[in-house]
ROGUMAR-311362 format. One record per residue (C-alpha): residue number from 1; x, y negated, z; residue in one letter. Coordinates in steps of 0.5 Angstrom, whole numbers. Last residue first. Layout:
ROGUMAR-311362
> num;x;y;z;residuo
> NUM;X;Y;Z;A .
...
END
This chain:
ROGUMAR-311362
> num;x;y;z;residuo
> 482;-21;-23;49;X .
> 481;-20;-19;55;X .
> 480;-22;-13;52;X .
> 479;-16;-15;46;X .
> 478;-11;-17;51;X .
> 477;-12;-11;55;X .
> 476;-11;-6;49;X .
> 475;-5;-10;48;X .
> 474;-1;-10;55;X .
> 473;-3;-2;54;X .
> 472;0;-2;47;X .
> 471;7;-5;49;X .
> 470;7;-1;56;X .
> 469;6;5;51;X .
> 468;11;3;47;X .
> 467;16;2;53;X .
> 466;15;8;56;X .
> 465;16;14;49;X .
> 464;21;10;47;X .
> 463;25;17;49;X .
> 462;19;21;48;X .
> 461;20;19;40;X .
> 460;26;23;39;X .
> 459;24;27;33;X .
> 458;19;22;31;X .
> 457;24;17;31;X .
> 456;30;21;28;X .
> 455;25;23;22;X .
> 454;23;16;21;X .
> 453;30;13;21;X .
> 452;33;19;17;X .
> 451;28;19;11;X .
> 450;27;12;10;X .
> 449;35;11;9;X .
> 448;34;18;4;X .
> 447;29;14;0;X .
> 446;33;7;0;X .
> 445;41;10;-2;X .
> 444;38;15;-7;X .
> 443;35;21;-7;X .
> 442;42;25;-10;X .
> 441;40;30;-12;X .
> 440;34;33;-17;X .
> 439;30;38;-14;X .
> 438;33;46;-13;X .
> 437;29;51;-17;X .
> 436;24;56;-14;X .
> 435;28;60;-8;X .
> 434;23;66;-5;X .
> 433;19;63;0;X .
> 432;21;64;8;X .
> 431;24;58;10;X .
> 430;20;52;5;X .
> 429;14;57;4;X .
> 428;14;57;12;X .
> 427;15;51;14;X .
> 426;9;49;8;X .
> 425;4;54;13;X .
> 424;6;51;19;X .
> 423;3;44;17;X .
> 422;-3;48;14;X .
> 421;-4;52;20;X .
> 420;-3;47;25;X .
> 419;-10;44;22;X .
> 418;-14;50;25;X .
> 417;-10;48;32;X .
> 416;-12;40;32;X .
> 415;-18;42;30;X .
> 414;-20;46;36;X .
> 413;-17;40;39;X .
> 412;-20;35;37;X .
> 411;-27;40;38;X .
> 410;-25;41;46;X .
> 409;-25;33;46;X .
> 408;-31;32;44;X .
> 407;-34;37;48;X .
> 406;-31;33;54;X .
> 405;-34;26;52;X .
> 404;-32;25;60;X .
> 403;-30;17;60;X .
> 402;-23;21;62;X .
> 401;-23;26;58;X .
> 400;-24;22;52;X .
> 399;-18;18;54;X .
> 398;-14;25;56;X .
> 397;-16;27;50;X .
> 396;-13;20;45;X .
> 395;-6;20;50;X .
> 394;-5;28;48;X .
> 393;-6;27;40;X .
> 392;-1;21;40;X .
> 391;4;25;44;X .
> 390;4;32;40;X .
> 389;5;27;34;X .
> 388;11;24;37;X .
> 387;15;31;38;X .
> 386;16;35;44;X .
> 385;11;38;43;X .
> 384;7;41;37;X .
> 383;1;36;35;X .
> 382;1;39;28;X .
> 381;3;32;25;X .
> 380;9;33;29;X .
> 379;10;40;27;X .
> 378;10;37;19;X .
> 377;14;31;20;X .
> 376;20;36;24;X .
> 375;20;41;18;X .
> 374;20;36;13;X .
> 373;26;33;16;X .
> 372;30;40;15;X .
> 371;28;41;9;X .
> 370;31;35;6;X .
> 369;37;36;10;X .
> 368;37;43;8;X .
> 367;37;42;1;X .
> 366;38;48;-4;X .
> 365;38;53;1;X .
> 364;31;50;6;X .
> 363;27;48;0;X .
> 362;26;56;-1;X .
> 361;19;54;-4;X .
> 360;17;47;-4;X .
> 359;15;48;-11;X .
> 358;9;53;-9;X .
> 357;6;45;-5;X .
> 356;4;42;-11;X .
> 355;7;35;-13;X .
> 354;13;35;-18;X .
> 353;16;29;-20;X .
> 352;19;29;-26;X .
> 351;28;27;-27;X .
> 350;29;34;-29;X .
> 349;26;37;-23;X .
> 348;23;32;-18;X .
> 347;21;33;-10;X .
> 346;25;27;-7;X .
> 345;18;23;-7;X .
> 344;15;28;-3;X .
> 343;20;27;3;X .
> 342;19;20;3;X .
> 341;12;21;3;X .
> 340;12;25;10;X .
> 339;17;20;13;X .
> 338;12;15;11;X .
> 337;6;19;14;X .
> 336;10;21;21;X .
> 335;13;14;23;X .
> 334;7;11;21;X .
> 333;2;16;25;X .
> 332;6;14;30;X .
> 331;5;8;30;X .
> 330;-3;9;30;X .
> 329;-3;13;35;X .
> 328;0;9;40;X .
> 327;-6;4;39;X .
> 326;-11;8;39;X .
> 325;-9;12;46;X .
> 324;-8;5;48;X .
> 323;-15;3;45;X .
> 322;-18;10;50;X .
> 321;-15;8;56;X .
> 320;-18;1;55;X .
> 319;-24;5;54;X .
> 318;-30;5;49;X .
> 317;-28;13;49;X .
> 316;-31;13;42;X .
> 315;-25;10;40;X .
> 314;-21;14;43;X .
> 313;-24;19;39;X .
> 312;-24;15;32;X .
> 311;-15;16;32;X .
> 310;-16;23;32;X .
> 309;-22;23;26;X .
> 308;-17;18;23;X .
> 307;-11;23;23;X .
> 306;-18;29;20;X .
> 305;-17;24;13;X .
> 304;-10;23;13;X .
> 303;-9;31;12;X .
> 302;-15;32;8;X .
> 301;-10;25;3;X .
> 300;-5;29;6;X .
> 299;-6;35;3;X .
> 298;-8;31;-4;X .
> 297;-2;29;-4;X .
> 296;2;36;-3;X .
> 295;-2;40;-9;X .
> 294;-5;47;-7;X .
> 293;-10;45;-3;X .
> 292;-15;51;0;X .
> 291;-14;49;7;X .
> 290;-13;42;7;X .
> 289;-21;42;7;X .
> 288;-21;47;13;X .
> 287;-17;42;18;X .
> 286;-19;34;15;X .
> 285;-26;37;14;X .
> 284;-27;38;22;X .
> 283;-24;32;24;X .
> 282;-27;28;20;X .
> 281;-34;31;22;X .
> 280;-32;31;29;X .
> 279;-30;23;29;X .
> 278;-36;21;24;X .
> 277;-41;24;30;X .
> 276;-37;21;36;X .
> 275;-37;14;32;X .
> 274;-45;14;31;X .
> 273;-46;17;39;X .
> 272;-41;11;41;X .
> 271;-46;6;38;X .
> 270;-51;5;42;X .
> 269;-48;7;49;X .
> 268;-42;2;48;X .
> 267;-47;-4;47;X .
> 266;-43;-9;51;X .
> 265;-37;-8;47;X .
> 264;-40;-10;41;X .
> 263;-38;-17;40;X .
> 262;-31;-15;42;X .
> 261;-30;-7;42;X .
> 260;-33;-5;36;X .
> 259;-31;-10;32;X .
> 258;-24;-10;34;X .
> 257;-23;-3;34;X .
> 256;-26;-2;27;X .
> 255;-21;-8;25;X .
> 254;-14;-4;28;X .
> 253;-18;2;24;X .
> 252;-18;-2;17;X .
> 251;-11;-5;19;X .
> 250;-7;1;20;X .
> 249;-11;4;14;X .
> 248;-9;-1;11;X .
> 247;-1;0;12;X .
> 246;-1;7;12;X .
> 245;-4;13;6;X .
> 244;-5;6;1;X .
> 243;3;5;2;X .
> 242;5;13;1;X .
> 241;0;12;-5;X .
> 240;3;7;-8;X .
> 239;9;11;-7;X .
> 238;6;17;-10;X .
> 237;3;13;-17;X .
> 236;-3;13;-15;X .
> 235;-8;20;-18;X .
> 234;-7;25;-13;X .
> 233;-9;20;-7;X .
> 232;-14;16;-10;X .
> 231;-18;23;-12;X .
> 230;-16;26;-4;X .
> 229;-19;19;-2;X .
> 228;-25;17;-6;X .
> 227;-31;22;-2;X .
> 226;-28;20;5;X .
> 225;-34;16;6;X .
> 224;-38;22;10;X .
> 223;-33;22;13;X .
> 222;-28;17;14;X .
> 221;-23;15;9;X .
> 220;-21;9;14;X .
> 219;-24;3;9;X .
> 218;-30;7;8;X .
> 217;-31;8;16;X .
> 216;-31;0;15;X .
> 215;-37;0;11;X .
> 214;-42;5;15;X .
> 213;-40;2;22;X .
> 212;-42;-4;19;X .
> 211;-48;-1;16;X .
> 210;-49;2;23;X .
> 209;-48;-4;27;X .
> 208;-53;-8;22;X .
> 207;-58;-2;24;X .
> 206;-57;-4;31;X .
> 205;-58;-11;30;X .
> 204;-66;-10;27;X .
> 203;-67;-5;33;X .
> 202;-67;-10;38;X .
> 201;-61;-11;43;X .
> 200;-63;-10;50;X .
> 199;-63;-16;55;X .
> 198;-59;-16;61;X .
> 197;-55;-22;58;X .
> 196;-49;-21;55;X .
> 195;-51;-20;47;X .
> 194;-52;-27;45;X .
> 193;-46;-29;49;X .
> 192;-41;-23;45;X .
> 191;-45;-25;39;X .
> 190;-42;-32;40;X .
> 189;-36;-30;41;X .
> 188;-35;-25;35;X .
> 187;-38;-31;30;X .
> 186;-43;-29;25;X .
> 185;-50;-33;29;X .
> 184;-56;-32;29;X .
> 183;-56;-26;34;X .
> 182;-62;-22;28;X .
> 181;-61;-25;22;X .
> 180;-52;-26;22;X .
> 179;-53;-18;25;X .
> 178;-57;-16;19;X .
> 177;-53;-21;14;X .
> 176;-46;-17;18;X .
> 175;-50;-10;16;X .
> 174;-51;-12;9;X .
> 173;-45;-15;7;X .
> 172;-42;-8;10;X .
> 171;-46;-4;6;X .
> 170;-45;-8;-1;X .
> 169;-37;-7;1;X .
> 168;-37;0;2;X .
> 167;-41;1;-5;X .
> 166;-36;-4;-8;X .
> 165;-31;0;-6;X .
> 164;-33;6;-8;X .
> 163;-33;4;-16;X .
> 162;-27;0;-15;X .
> 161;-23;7;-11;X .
> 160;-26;10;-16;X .
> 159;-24;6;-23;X .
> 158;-17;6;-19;X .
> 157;-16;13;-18;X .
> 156;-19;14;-26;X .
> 155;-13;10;-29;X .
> 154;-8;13;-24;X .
> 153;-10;20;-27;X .
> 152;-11;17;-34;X .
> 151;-4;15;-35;X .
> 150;-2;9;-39;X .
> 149;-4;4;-33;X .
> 148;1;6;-28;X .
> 147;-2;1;-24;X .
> 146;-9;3;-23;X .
> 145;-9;5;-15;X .
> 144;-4;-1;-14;X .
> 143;-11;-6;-18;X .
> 142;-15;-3;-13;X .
> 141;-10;-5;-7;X .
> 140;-10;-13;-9;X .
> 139;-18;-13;-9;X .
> 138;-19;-8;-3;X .
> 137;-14;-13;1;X .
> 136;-17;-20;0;X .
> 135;-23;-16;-1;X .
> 134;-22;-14;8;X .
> 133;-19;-21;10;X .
> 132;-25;-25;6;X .
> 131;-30;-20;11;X .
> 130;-26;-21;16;X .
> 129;-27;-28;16;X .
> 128;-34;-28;15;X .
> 127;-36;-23;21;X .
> 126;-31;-27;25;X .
> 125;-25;-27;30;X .
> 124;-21;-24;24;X .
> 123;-15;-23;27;X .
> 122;-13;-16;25;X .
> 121;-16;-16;18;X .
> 120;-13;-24;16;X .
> 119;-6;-19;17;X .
> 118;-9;-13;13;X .
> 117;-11;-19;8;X .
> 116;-4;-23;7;X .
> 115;-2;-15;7;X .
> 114;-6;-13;0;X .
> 113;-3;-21;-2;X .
> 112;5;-18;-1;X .
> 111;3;-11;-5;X .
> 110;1;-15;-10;X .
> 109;6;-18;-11;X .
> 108;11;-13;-10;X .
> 107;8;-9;-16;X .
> 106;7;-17;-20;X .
> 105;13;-16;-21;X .
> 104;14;-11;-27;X .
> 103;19;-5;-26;X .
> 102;14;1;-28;X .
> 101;18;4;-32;X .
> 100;18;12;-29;X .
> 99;25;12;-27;X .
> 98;26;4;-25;X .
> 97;19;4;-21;X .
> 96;21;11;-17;X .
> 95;29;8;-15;X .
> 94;24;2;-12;X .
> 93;18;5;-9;X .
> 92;21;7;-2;X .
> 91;24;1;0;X .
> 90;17;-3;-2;X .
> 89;14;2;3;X .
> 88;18;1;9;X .
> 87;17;-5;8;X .
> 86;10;-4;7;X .
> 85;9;0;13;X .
> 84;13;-5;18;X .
> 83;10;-11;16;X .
> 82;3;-7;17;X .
> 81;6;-5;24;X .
> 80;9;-11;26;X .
> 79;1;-13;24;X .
> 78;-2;-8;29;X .
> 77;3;-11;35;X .
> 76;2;-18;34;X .
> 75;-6;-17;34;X .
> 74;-7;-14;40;X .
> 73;-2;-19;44;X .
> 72;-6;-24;41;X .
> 71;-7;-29;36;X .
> 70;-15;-30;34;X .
> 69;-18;-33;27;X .
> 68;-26;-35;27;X .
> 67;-26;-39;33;X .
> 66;-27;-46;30;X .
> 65;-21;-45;24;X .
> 64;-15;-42;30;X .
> 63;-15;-40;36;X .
> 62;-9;-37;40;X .
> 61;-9;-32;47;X .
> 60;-1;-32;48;X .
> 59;3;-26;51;X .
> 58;8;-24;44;X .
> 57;7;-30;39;X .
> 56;14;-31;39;X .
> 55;14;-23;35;X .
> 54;10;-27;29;X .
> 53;15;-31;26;X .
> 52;20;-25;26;X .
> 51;15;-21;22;X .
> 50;14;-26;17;X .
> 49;21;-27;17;X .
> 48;23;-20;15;X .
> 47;17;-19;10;X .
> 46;20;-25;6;X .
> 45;25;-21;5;X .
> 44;23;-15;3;X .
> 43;19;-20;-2;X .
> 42;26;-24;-5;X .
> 41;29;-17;-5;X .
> 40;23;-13;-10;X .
> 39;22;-21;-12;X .
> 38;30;-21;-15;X .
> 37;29;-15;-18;X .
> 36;22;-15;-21;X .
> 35;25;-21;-24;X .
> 34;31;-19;-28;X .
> 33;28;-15;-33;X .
> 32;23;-20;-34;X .
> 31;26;-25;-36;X .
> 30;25;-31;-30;X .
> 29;19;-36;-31;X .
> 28;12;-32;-30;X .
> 27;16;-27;-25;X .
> 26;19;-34;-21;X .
> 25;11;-37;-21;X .
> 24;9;-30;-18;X .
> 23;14;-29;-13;X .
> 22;12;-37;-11;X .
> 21;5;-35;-11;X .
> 20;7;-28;-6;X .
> 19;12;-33;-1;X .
> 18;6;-38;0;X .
> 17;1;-33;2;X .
> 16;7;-30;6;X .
> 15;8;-36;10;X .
> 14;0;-38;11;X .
> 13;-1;-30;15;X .
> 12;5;-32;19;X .
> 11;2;-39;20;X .
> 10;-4;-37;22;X .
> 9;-3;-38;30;X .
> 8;0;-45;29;X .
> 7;-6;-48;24;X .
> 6;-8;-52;28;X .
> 5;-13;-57;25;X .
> 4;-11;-64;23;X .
> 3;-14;-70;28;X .
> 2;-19;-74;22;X .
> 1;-17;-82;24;X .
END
């Protein structure tokens, strides 16, 4: 009799799948006024028991389907931050829906499958199975970006971020048919056993690196693969955008870890320089690019782009330090995003939503409150102390510093101190600016709810400080134990 296999480790990812094609039968058969409702609250549910079925996974190296799918502390931590990030992000969506009739089902749907991609992402122990994570993600997501079909902006952000995303994904089959062509084998740990010997590895599998790295730099908005971001992030329906700007970033820099650092950890020195070169330029562009923007997503998305800059110098480190500094960037990185949409979504005038960064102007006397906590998101991004952001920044250049890439880490800063400029620049239309008029009020009960709990955690981060930091060390280690 055929034993069964074990699907214990991907049972969490085996839930939500399940979840998201039972929403889908109850969307087909229940009126469709009242089934966006009850799959809005039917998915935010099946979020919380997902998250719930992965935290038992905590202290455990689990393998499922013949290797190609890994459980460990470092996957469990990254997937609570995506459940975490699309939470969030379905609470913020749900009063924007309603007023800008886009209430259909397949909107929580859609958002659930995106996940069900990011979790196979984070696990994937295999060329195969992380290119099957990473279109699950990419297919559900391109169909967001279009989502408000009637409008020519959403329309365009979806046709490019397909288009470019095809480009991505052609690059990265390549570079996995050149790894599979020149080791043998797609599996990470047989890679890892083929590349352990003393022997240097042929130029064949270093350009398969290099179309790997190349394709999943795209996932990240890395540059130079960054051309689909600020357009995407203009175009989407914010609360998609506030989606795209989180979890699958999250995911898409969760797997660059992973790849780079399980297979590939022995070939530290051929691929450092390569992550280093796109690390300076994110940085570079995401702190004067952001310069000159006058509309607030297109900020964020220059602004997401140098994040990711930051975050690849720990990577870079190829260091425990430097994936612990990756890690704890990373959750910060999603208090401070989703926090930082959440205000941009209070921005309506007469029931419109306004974008451009002049419509802040004297915020801080006709909503203090609002004002208040973007003040905090933007010095927190600005790396200002004591606040989280300031936290991240320090631990990712302590770990180049320590694996001595001290110019790196003089550029990080150097950046880091041009971004302040724009960050600081919004402070100051919102206080100092002549008064435009006030936003519409209230914000709703979901909106104002994100607000408050993301503001308070990046305000008073260090106090949390121990205990993340010794989750993300605990998981930096379990992924180079693997």
């Amino acid at each position: 009799m055929t034993e069964l296999p074990n699907f214990y480790p991907a049972h969490p990812e085996i839930l939500l799948a399940c979840a998201a094609m039972a929403y889908m039968m109850i969307g087909v058969f229940v009126r469709e006024e009242r089934a966006m409702g009850i799959v809005h609250y039917l998915s935010l549910a099946a979020l919380i028991v997902v998250g719930i079925a992965v935290l038992p996974m905590r202290g455990q190296e689990l393998m499922a389907f013949n290797g190609q799918f890994v459980s460990d502390d470092f996957t469990v931590f990254m997937k609570i931050l995506i459940l975490l990030g699309t939470f969030l992000s379905l609470i913020m969506s749900q009063s924007y829906l309603k007023r800008e009739d886009m209430r259909r089902f397949e909107y929580p749907v859609l958002m659930l499958f995106a996940t069900v991609g990011m979790m196979m992402m984070v696990s994937a122990n295999d060329l195969i199975a992380l290119y099957l994570g990473l279109e699950l993600q990419s297919l559900s997501l391109y169909v967001l970006a279009a989502f408000k079909r009637d409008t020519t902006r959403s329309s365009e952000a979806g046709l490019k971020y397909f288009v470019l995303g095809a480009l991505s994904s052609g690059m990265l089959l390549y570079g996995c048919s050149m790894i599979y062509g020149f080791a043998g084998t797609t599996s990470f740990d047989g890679l890892v056993q083929v590349l352990g010997g003393d022997q240097t590895a042929s130029v064949g599998l270093i350009v398969g690196i290099v179309f790997l790295i190349a394709g999943l730099a795209f996932k990240i908005s890395a540059v130079p693969f960054h051309m689909w971001t600020p357009d995407v992030y203009e175009g989407a329906p914010t609360p998609i955008t506030a989606f795209f700007a989180v979890a699958p970033k999250i995911a898409a820099i969760s797997l660059f870890v992973r790849v780079m650092m399980d297979p590939f950890g022995g070939l530290v020195e051929e691929w450092r320089q390569i992550i280093i070169f796109v690390s300076v330029l994110s940085m570079i562009l995401g702190a004067f690019a952001a310069i000159a923007q006058t509309n607030i997503k297109r900020l964020m998305a220059y602004s997401s782009i140098g994040h990711m800059g930051y975050a690849l110098v720990g990577l870079a480190s190829g260091s425990e330090a430097g994936i612990q500094g990756v890690i704890l960037y990373m959750t910060i990185y999603l208090a401070m995003n989703v926090g930082t949409f959440a205000c941009i979504l209070a921005m309506r005038r007469k029931g419109e939503m306004v974008e451009e960064i002049s419509d802040l102007a004297g915020l801080s006397k006709s909503n203090p409150m609002l004002a208040a906590a973007l003040l905090v998101f933007m010095f927190s991004m600005a790396g200002i102390p004591p606040l989280a952001g300031f936290f991240g920044k320090l631990y990712i250049f302590l770990a180049a510093i320590e694996a001595q890439l001290y110019v790196l880490a003089i550029i990080g800063v150097v950046a880091s101190v041009v971004g302040a400029f724009y960050y600081l620049r919004i402070v100051k239309i919102m206080y100092f600016d002549e008064a435009a008029e006030p936003f519409d009020q209230p914000m709703g009960s979901g909106l104002s709810g994100v607000v408050t709990v993301t503001s308070i955690v990046t305000l008073l981060f260090f106090f949390v400080l121990a205990p993340v930091l010794d989750s993300a060390a605990a998981a930096a280690a379990a992924l180079l134990a693997g």
